[in-house]
C-alpha atoms as one frame of an Amber mdcrd trajectory, in Angstrom:
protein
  76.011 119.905 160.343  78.850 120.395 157.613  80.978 117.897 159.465  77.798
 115.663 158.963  77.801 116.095 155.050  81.713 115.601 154.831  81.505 112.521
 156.056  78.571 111.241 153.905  79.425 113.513 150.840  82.901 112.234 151.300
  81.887 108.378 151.491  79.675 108.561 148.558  82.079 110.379 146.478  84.857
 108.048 147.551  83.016 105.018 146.797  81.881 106.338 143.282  85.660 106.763
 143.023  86.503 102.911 144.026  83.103 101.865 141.744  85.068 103.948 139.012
  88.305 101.967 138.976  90.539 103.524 142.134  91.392 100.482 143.677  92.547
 102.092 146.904  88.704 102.867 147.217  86.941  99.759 146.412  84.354  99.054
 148.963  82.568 100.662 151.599  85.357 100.346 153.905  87.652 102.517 152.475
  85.181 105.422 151.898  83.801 105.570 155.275  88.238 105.797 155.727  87.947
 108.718 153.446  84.715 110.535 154.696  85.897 109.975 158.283  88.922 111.447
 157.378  87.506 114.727 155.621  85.380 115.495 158.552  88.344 115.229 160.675
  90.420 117.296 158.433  87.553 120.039 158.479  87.332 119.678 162.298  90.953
 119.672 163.380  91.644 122.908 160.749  88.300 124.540 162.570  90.753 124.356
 165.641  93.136 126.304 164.442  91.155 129.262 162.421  89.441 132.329 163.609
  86.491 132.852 164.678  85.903 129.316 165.436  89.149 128.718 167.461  87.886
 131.695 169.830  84.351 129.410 169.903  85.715 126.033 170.529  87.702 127.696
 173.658  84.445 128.813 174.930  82.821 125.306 174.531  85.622 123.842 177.025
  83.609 122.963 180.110  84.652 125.508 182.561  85.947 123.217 185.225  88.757
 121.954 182.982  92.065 123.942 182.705  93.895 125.643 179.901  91.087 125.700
 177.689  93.127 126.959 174.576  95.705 124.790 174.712  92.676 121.405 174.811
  91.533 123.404 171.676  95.441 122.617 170.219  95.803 119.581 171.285  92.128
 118.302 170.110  92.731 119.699 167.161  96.233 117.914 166.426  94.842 114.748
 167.214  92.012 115.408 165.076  94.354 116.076 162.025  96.812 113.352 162.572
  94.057 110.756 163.031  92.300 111.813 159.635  95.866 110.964 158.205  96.272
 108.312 159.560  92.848 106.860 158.570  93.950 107.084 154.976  96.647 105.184
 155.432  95.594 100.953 155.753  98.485  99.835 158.084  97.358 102.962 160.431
  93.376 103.439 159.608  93.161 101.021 162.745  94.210 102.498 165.526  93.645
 106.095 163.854  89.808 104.622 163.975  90.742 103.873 167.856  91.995 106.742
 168.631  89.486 109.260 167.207  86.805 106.851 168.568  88.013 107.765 172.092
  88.921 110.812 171.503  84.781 111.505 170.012  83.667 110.174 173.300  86.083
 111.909 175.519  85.152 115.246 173.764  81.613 114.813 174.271  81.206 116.703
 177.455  82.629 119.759 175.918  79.438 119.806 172.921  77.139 118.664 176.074
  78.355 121.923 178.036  78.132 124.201 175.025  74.571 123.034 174.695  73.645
 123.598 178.220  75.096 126.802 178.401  73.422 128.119 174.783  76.935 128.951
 173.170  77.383 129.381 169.439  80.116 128.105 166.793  80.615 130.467 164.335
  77.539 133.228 165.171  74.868 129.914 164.971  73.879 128.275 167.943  75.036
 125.159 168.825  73.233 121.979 166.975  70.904 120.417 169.831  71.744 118.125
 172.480  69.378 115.296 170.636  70.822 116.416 167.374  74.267 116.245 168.923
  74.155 113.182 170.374  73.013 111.175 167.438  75.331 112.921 165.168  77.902
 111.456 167.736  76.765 108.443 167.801  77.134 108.075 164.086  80.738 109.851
 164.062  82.081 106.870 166.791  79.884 103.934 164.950  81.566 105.074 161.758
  85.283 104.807 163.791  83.916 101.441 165.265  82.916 100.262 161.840  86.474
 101.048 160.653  88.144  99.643 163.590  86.062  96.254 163.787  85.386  95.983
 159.594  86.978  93.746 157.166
């Protein structure tokens, strides 16, 4: 859920921002850059820190191999992709890229949900919950990719 409000926290703050006079933030465009970009910054660092690192790891769907070193490589991806949202010439194909990289990481939250894990002594959010919440996270990457 946090990742949730960083994106929509982030948006509305970063639009208030552009409404306020930072030009590099004028319009919805550019703040759905930002809060896209702070929920992948809180993601990707998530990879990398204890406890949740150890939780993640569990999440990968057993049949897949080297589970820890997904977790690293997710995780990079996730952190160069918020950078590269925030900058125009590369918010693009950052938007691309995370888009693909949403969907191709989906199995891992579907697993964690069928097996009852938890992230960070909680359970994992719903399946239902999940999925929307997914949806919105790639539609938000689409909208970047696709907007003016």
């Amino acid at each position: 859920m946090v990742p949730f409000i960083a994106l929509l926290v982030g948006a509305a703050v970063a639009r208030l921002a552009g409404l306020a006079g930072v030009d590099a933030l004028d319009g919805w465009h550019p703040a759905l850059r930002f809060g896209l970009a702070l929920l992948f910054v809180m993601t990707g660092f998530a990879h990398f820190m204890a406890p949740r690192r150890e939780d993640l790891i569990a999440m990968v769907p057993p049949r897949l191999p080297r589970p820890a070193m997904l977790v690293t490589v997710t995780g990079v991806l996730e952190l160069a992709g918020a950078v590269g949202l925030l900058i125009p010439a590369t918010a693009r194909p950052s938007a691309a890229g995370l888009a693909l990289l949403m969907v191709a990481m989906f199995p891992a939250n579907v697993s964690a949900a069928r097996r009852r894990l938890t992230l960070a002594g909680r359970p994992v959010t719903p399946l239902g919950t999940r999925t929307a919440m997914q949806i919105l996270y790639v539609g938000t990457a689409l909208t970047i990719l696709f907007g003016p």
